[in-house]
C-alpha positions, -999 to 999 in steps of 0.1 A, spaced: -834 180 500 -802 176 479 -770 171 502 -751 191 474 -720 198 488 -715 239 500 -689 248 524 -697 273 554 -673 285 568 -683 300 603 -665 333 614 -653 338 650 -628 354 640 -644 381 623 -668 386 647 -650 389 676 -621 411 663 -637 442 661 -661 442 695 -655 464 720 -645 447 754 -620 414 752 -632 380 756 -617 362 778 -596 332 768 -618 304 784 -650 316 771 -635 319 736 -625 282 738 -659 270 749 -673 287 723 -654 274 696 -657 239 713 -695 245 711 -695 250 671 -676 215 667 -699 201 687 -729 221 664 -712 204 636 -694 228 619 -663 221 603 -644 250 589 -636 277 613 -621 310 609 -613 312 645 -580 328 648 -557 357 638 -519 366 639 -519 402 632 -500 428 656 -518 425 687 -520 467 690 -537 465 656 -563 440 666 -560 435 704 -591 411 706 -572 383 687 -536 385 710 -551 352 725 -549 333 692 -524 308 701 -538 304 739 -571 295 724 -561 274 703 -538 255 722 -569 248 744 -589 227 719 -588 192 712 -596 192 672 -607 167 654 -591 156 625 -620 169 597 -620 199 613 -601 233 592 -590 261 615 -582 289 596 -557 320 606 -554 350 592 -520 366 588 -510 398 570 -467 388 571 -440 368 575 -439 372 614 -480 362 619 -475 331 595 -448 315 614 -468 322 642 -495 302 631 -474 275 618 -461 266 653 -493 265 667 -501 226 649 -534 238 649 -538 258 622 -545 240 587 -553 275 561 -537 306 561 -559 335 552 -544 361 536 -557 396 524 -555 411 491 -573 437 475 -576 458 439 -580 490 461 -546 504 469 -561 529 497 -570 498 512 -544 480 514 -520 511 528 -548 511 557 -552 478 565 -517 462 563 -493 491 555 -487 476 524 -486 484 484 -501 462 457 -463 451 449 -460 446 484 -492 430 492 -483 401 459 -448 394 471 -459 391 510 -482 363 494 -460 345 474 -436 339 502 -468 330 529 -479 306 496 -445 289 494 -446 287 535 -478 271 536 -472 247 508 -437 233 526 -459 232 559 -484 213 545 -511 235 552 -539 252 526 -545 288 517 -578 310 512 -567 345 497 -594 371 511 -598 400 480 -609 426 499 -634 456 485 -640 430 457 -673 446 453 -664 481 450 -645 501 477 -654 541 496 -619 554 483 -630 565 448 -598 534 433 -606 526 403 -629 497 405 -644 474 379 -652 440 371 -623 434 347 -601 446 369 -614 420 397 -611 392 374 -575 401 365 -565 403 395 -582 371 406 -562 355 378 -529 368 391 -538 357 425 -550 322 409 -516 316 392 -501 309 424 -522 282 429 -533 294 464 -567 269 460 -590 288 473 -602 327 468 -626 346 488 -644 374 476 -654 402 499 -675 428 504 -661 448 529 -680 478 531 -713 460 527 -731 478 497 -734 452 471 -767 444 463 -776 413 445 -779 420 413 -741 430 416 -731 397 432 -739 374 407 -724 397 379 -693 395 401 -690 360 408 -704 349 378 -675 371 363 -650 357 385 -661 320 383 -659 323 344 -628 337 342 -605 314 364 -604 274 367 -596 245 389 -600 272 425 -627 274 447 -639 306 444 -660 320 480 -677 349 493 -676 368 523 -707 390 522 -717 424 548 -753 430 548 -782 438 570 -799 412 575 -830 416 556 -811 419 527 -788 387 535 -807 360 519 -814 376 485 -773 379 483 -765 348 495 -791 331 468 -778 355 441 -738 340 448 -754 308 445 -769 306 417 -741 324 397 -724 293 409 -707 298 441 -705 269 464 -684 286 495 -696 308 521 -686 327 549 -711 339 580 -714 341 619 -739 332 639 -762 360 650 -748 380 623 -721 390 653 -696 415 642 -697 447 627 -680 458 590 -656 492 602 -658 505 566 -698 508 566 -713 539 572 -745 518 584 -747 503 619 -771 474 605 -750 459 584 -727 434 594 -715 396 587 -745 378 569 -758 355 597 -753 313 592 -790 312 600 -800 336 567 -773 312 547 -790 280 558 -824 294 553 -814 307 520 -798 277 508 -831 254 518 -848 274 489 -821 258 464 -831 220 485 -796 225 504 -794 211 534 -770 219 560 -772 198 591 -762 220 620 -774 221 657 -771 252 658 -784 249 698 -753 238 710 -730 274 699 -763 298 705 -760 304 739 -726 313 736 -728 334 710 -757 351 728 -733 358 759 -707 373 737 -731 395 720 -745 406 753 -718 412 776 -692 419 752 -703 440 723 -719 469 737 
């Protein structure tokens, strides 16, 4: 097997955020201590949103502050404002800001109150935060793969947007399907689309699916050429805009299995964060 290089970036974050009972603090820490020790090494693990708007993640800074992080290890943090990216800056722990953007303006008035107009300039002063900081940024483009609002969707319009979003050299772009109904045929005309029209950023995807459907998208993103992916163990957390219950992050073990079909080998001991994330799953999301 080829030890090509593909980033996965495991999702804590998202699969925590929307679960029904809080985790407590400690457990949170051991099981993000438990996916270092697995080997991964990009984690979105925290978020600095209002903590009425996502209750689950008002423990952001506490967990983090409880981890010893080694030095090849990326936490990211998402943050919709201003307020949540100095709040991640002073943690020291953070090294990406996430941001969300998206082409479908219903969207972005129900997810962060905000207008496209809005939405740009928000980023461009988080951008100019993060690059003074010295930290990275991952823009997250939201309904990327069509949306449930009836906005006007389209490829063309994805790419342009990308391109906008690429001129402020924010490095890395994430495209996401967050209500879960691309199939794969539509992924690789998407990213292909996407990865054509923009240069010199790495371009992601963060894919909702049931989980027999996971691999088939996760091989069709690859071979149109993308090289970053997001997942959670288990296939733990839910997608709010779905209208069906199965579908939900794409699981890390359908991406590694995928991925061995292209001779991709991605060395994780995935026995050290299992029983963890089985606990969560158990006692905390029901």
């Amino acid at each position: 097997m080829t030890n090509e290089t593909v980033k996965l970036i495991e999702c804590p974050r998202d699969a925590w955020q929307g679960l029904p009972k809080q985790i407590p603090t400690e457990l949170k820490v051991r099981y993000l201590r438990s996916l270092i020790a697995a080997g991964f090494r990009h984690l979105d693990a925290a978020s600095f949103v209002s903590p009425k708007a996502v209750p689950q993640m008002a423990d952001s800074e506490a967990v983090l502050a409880q981890l010893s992080l080694p030095n090849d290890v990326e936490i990211i943090g998402i943050v919709v404002n201003e307020k949540g990216a100095e709040r991640a800056l002073v943690t020291g722990a953070v090294s990406t800001l996430g941001y969300p953007c998206s082409i479908s303006e219903t969207f972005l008035r129900r997810n962060q109150n905000q207008s496209p107009e809005e939405n740009l300039a928000t980023l461009t002063t988080i951008r100019e935060k993060a690059e003074t900081s010295g930290l990275k940024m991952v823009v997250y483009i939201s309904m990327a793969f069509g949306n449930p609002y009836q906005d006007l969707w389209s490829i063309e319009r994805l790419v342009e947007a990308v391109r906008g979003i690429a001129a402020l050299e924010v490095g890395s772009i994430s495209l996401a399907d967050t209500v879960g109904v691309a199939d794969a045929d539509l992924i690789r005309k998407v990213v292909t689309a996407v990865i054509d029209g923009t240069s010199n950023h790495e371009i992601g995807v963060h894919l909702h699916s049931t989980r027999s459907a996971a691999a088939g998208k996760v091989l069709a993103a690859y071979d149109a050429g993308c090289r970053r992916f997001d997942a959670a163990l288990g296939g733990l957390g839910g997608c709010p805009f779905a209208q069906d219950d199965l579908v939900g992050n794409i699981p890390t073990e359908e991406v590694i299995r995928a991925l061995a079909q292209r001779d991709v080998k991605l060395s994780l001991a995935l026995e050290e964060a299992t029983p963890f994330n089985e606990q969560i799953s158990q006692e905390f999301a029901r």
